[in-house]
C-alpha positions in Angstrom: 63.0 98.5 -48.6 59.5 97.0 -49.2 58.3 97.1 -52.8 56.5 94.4 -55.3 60.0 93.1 -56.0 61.0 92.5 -52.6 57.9 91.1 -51.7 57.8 88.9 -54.8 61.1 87.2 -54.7 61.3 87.9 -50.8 64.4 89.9 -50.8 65.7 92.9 -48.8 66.4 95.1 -51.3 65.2 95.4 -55.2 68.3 94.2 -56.9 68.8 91.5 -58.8 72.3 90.0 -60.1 72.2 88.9 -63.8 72.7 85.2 -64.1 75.5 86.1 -66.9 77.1 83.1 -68.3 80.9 82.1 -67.3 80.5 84.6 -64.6 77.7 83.4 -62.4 78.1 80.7 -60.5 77.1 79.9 -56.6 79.9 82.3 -54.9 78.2 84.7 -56.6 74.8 84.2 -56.1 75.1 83.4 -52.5 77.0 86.0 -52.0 74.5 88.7 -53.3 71.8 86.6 -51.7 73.0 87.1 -48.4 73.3 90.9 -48.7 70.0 91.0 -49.2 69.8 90.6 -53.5 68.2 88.3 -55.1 71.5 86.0 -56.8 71.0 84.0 -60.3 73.0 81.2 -61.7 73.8 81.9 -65.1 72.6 78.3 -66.4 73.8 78.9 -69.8 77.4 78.1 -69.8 76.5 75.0 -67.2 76.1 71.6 -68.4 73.4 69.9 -66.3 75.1 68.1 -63.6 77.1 71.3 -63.4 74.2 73.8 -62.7 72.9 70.6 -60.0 76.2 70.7 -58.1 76.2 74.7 -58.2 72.5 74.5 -56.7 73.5 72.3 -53.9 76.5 74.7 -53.1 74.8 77.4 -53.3 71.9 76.1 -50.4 75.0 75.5 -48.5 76.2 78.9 -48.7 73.1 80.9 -47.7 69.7 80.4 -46.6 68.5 83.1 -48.4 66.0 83.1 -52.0 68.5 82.3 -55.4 67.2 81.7 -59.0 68.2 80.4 -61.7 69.0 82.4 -65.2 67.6 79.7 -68.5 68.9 81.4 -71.7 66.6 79.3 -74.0 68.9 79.3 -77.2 70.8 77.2 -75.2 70.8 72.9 -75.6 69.7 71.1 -72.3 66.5 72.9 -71.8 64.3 70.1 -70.6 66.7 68.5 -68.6 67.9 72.1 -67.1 63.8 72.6 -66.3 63.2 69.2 -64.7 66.5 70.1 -62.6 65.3 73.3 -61.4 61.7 72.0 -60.4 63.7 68.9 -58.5 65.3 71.4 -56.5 62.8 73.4 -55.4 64.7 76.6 -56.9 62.1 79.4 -56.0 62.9 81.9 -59.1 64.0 81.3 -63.0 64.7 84.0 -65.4 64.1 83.1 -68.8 65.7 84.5 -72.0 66.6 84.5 -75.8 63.3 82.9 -76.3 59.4 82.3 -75.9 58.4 82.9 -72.4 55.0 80.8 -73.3 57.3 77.2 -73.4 58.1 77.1 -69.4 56.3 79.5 -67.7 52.9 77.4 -67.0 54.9 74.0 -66.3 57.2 76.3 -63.9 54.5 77.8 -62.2 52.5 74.7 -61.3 55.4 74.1 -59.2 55.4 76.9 -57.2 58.2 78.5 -59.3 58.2 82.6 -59.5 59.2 83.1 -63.3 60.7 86.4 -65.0 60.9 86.8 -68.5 63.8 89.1 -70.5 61.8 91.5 -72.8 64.1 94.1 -74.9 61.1 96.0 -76.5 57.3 96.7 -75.7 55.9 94.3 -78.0 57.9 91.7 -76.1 56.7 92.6 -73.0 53.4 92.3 -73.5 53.9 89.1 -75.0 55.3 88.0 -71.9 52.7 89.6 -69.8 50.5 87.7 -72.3 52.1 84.0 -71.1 51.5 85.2 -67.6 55.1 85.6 -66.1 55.2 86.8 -62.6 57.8 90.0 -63.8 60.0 90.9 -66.6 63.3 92.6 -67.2 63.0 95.0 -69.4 67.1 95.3 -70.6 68.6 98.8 -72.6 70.5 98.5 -75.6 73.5 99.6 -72.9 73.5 95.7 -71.7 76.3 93.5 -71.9 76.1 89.9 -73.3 73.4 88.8 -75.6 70.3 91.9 -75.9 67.4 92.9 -78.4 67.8 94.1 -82.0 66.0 97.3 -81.0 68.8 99.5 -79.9 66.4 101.1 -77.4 68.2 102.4 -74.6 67.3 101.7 -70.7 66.1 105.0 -70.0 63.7 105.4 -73.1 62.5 101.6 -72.4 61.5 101.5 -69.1 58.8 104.2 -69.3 57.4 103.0 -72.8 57.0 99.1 -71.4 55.4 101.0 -67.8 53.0 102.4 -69.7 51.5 99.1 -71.5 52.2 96.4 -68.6 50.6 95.5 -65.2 53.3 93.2 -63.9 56.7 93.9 -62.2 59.0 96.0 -64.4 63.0 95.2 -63.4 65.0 97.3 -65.5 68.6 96.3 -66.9 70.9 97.7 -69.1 73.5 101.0 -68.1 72.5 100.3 -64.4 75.7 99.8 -61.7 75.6 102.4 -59.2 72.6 103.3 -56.1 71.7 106.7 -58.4 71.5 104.5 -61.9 69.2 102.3 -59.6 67.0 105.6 -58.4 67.1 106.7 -61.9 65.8 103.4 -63.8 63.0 103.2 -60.7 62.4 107.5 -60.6 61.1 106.2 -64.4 58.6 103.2 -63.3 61.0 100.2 -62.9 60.6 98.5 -59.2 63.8 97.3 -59.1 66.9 96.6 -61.4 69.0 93.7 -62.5 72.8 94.5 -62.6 75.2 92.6 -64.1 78.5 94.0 -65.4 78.9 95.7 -62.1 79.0 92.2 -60.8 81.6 90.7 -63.3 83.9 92.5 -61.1 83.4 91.1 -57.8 85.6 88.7 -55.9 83.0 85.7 -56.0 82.5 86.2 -60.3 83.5 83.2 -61.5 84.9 85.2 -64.6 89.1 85.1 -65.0 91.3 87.5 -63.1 91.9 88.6 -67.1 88.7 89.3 -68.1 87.8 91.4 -64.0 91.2 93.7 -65.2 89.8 94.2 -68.7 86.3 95.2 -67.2 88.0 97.7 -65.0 90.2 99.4 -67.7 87.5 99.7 -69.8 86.4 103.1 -71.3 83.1 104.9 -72.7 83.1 103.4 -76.3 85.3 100.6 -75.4 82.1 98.2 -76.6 80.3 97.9 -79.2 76.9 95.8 -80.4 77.8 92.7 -83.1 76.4 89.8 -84.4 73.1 90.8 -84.9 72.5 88.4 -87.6 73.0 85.5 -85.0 72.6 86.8 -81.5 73.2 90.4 -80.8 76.3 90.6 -78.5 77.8 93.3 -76.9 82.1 92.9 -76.5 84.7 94.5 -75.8 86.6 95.8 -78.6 89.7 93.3 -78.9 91.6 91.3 -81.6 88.6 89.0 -82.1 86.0 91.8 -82.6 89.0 93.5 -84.9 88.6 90.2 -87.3 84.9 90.5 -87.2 84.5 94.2 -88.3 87.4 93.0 -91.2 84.6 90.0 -91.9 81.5 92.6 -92.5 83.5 94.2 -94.5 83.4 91.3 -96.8 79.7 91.7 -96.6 79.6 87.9 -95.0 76.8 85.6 -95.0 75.4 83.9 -92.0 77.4 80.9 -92.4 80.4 83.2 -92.8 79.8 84.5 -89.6 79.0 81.2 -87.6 82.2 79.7 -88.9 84.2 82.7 -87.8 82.4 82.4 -84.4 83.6 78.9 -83.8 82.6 76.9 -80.8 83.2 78.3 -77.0 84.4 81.9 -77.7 82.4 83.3 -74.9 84.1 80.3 -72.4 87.5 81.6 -74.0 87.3 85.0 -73.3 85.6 85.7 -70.2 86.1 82.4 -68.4 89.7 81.1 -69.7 90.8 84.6 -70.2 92.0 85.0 -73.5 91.5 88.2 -74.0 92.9 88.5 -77.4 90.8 85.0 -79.5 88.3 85.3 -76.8 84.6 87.0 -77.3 84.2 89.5 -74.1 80.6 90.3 -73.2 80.1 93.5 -71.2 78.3 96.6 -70.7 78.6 99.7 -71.6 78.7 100.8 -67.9 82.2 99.0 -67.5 83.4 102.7 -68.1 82.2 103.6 -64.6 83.7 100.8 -63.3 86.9 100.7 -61.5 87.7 98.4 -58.8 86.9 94.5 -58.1 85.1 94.5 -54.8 83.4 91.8 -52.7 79.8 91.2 -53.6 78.5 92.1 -50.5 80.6 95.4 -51.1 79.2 96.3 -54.4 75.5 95.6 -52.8 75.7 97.8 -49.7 77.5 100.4 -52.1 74.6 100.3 -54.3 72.1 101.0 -52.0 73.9 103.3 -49.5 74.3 105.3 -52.8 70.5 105.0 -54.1 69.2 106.4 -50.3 72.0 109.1 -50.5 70.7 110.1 -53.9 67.3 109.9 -53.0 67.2 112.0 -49.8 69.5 114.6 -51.5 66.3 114.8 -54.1 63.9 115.0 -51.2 65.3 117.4 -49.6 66.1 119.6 -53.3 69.6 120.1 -52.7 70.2 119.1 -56.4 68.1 121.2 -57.7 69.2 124.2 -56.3 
């Protein structure tokens, strides 16, 4: 497969694996780099010397590209930055915040940089700060996502239509005919991420993989808008937090409810009941932790079956 993507992030295939945090570490990302994705750290549950030590594993481990995933509303930032350009790290998504406050500085070192948009008139902001690509992520995304509530498949063609630059799309995506789908619509690749929580290498509990696999359509739900829009899985915690808005609760209500290291508790310690449990909605279609390199090759043997059986117009007969 030879696209912009590809050829930008010199990959095999268009895929990306989200640099989720508490999920992402360098089994991960080497693993999907060596099947031909690109893999992402997740940076934002990684202290710095943490996310150095993963880097350094994870040039061990393959010889392929890996990036890095910055969300921004995360502490550490600067030291996090000067890390990544120290280690030569050839690709950083950015999130949860300006794209205009790294990009140039990134760049200048030779660094390819990709900004998460969740609405047209972030997009073209981002095309505006001159990122190399952006994500474009669905209201159907797990962990933290836009306000907007736009889905995947309404997004993708709107931000198409008013950018130049590479268009990944994420959100609802986990199988090779999601993949055809979101790129059938203008996207030239598509970063995944709940489809990966459930892989060997995740660095996510055993709890948390089982949860993701026994999860149902409507098993998630969007919360916390007023701090960071979240998706979880409905559980005890989310329970107390629909009794909370019932109270109509301020902000500071909320933020003391939150507490410190819910996502850690949930998805990394596996406390599935206290703990806060960011997924997709896609963990529905979900239904067996596989090896990385598994989920990859399914993906695409999947996305060339789909696409010849729509070349050849045996689904639309």
């Amino acid at each position: 497969m030879n696209n912009r993507i590809t050829r930008l992030f010199n990959i095999q295939y268009p895929l990306i694996q989200a640099g989720m945090i508490w999920n992402s570490g360098w089994r991960l990302a080497s693993a999907v780099a060596n099947a031909g994705g690109l893999g992402l750290l997740g940076a934002g549950s990684m202290y710095p010397e943490v996310l150095r030590e993963h880097i350094h594993k994870c040039k061990k481990a393959t010889d392929k590209p890996f990036g890095v995933n910055v969300p921004m509303l995360y502490p550490d930032l600067e030291e996090i930055i000067s890390i990544i350009i120290e280690e030569n790290i050839p690709v950083v998504f950015t999130s949860a915040g300006n794209p205009k406050t790294y990009t140039k500085r990134l760049q200048s070192h030779g660094i390819t940089v990709v900004h998460v948009v969740s609405s047209v008139k972030f997009a073209l902001k981002a095309q505006e700060a001159g990122v190399d690509a952006i994500v474009a992520e669905g209201f159907e995304a797990g962990g933290h996502i836009g306000r907007e509530e736009t889905t995947t498949f309404t997004l993708i063609p709107m931000v198409k239509e008013h950018v130049e630059i590479p268009v990944l799309a994420a959100g609802g995506i986990a199988t090779g005919r999601g993949m055809l789908a979101a790129m059938v619509l203008g996207a030239d690749g598509v970063q995944i991420g709940s489809r990966f929580v459930a892989s060997e290498e995740s660095s996510a509990h055993r709890a948390f993989k089982e949860a993701v696999i026994a999860a149902k359509d409507g098993d998630t739900m969007l919360t916390l808008k007023e701090l960071a829009p979240v998706r979880l899985l409905k559980n005890k915690f989310y329970d107390s937090l629909m009794e909370l808005y019932a109270t109509n609760p301020s902000k500071e209500d909320l933020i003391r409810h939150l507490g410190r290291a819910r996502a850690k508790k949930g998805m990394f310690e596996g406390d599935l009941e206290e703990g806060e449990l960011e997924i997709g909605q896609i963990a529905g279609l979900i239904h067996e932790i596989k090896p990385a390199a598994a989920i990859v090759e399914e993906i695409i043997e999947e996305f060339r079956k789909a696409k010849a059986e729509i070349s050849e117009n045996r689904i639309l007969t």
